[in-house]
C-alpha positions in Angstrom: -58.6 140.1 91.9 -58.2 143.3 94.0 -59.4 143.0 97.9 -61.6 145.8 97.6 -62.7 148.1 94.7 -60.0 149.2 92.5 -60.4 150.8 89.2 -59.7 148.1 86.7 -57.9 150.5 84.3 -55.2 151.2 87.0 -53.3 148.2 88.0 -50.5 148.0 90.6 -49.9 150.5 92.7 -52.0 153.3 90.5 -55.1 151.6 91.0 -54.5 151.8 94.9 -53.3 155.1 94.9 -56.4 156.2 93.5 -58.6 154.6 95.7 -56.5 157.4 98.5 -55.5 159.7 96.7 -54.8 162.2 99.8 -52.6 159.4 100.6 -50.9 159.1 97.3 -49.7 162.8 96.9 -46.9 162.3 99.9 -46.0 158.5 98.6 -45.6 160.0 95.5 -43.5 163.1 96.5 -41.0 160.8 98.6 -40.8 158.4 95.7 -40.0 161.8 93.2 -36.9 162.8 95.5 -35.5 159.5 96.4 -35.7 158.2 92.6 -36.3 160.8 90.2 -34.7 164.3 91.8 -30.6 165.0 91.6 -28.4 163.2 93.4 -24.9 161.6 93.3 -26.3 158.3 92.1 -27.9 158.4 88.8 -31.4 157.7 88.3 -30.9 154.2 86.7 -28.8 153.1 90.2 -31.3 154.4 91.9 -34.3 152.5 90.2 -32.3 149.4 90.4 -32.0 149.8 94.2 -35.9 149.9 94.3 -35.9 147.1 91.4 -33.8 145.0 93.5 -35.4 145.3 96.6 -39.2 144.6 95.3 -37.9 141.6 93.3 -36.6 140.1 97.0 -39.9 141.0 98.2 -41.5 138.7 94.9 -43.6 142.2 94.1 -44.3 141.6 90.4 -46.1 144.4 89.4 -43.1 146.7 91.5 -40.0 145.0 90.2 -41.5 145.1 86.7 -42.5 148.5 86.5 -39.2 149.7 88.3 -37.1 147.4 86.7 -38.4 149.2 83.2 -38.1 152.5 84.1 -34.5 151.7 85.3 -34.1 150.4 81.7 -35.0 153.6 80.4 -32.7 155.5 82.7 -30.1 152.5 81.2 -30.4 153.2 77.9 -33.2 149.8 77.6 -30.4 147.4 79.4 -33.1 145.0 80.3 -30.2 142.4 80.4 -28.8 144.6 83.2 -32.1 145.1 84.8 -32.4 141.1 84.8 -28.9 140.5 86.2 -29.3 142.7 89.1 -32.4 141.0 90.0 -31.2 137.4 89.8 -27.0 138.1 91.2 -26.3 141.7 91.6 -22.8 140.5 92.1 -22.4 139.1 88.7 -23.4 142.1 87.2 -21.8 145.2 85.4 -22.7 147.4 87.6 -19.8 149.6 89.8 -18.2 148.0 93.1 -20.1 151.1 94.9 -23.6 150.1 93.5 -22.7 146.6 94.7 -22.1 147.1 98.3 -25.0 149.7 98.5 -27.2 147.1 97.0 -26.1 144.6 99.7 -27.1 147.1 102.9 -30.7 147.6 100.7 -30.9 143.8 100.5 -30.4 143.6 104.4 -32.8 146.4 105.1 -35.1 144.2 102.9 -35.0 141.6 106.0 -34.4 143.3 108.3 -33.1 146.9 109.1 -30.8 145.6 112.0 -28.8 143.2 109.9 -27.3 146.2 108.6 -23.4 145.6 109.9 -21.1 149.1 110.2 -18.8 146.4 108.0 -21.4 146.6 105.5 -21.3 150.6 105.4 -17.5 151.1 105.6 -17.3 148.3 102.7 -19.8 151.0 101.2 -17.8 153.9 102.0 -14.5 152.4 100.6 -16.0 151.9 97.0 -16.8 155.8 97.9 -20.2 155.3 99.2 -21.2 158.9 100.7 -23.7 159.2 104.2 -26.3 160.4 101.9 -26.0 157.4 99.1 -25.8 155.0 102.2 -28.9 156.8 104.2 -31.0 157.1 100.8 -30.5 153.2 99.5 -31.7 152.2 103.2 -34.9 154.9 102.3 -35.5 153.6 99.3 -35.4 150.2 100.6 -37.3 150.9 103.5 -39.8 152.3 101.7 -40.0 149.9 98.8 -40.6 147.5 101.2 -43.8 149.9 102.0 -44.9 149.6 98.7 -44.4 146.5 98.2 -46.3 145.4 100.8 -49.5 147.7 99.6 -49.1 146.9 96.5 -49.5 142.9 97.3 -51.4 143.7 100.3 -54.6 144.9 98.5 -53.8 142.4 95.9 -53.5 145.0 93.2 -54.3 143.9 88.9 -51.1 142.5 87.4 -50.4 143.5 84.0 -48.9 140.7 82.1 -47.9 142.6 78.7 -44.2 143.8 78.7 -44.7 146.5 76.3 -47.2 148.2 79.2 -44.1 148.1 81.7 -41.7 149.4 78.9 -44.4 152.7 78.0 -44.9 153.5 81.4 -41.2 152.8 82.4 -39.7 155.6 80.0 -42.7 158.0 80.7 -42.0 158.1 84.3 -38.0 158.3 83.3 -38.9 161.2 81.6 -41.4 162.8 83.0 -41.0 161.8 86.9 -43.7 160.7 89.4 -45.5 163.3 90.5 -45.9 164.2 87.2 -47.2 161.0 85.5 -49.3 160.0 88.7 -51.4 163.5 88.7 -52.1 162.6 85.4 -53.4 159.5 85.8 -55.3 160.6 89.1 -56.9 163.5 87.0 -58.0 161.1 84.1 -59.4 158.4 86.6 -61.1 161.2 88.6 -63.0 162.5 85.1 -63.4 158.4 84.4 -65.3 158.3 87.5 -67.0 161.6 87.2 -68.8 160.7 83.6 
């Protein structure tokens, strides 16, 4: 049960996010560009760098919800999805993906733990600066929303199939997107 009021028929991180919603726009806007806008690592690595990171941190609703829309962006690999989450090393993922996913889970403890070893490992599966500086971002700020998400003590879907929906509907359509839609339809919730 929530800390404080949240609506009921947004769990996780929506249900907060409405509760601040002047707060959610920028969340949501870093969120769109480090997972969902172009870049040199596709949209599934990038999910599974956020999937990764909020599974270390034991943030159900986060590592679910990511973990599904990472799915979607895998073509439904949730054997992938699972992999990474248990031993990133013992999955098919590329040698590059691997060594960026071992700076985010050191940014996940602790930013300093990050080694120049661990980013010229990175750059010599052909890491770029910007793939290295946006998996420490997107760990960074995964922790963030981890921590609000568990923090508040947000609802907890249990049903798979709602993680799957909303997981290819934020593929798709991105989150800015998705969350002004559920923002508006809360906001008219409320209103009636």
């Amino acid at each position: 049960m929530p800390h404080i009021p949240l609506a009921p028929d947004l769990p996780g991180i929506r249900g907060a996010m409405a509760f601040r919603p002047e707060t959610a726009k920028p969340m949501n806007e870093i969120v769109e560009i480090l997972l969902h806008g172009p870049h040199s690592l596709t949209a599934g690595e990038r999910e599974l760098i956020a999937t990764y990171v909020s599974s270390r941190n034991c943030t159900e609703y986060c590592h679910n919800i990511h973990g599904a829309i990472a799915a979607a962006h895998l073509g439904g690999n949730e054997a992938l999805v699972k992999q990474v989450k248990v031993d990133f090393t013992r999955a098919e993922i590329s040698p590059k993906l691997k060594a960026l996913l071992t700076i985010a889970g050191k940014v996940q403890k602790d930013g300093k733990l990050v080694t120049t070893a661990d980013v010229e490992a990175a750059r010599k599966e052909g890491a770029t600066d910007l793939e290295i500086h946006d998996t420490v971002l997107i760990a960074a700020a995964f922790c963030m929303y981890n921590r609000y998400v568990d923090g508040l003590a947000t609802a907890l879907p249990d049903d798979p199939a709602f993680y799957r929906e909303r997981g290819k509907r934020v593929a798709r359509d991105g989150y800015v997107t998705v969350s002004k839609e559920y923002l508006a339809a809360h906001a008219a919730a409320v209103a009636r």
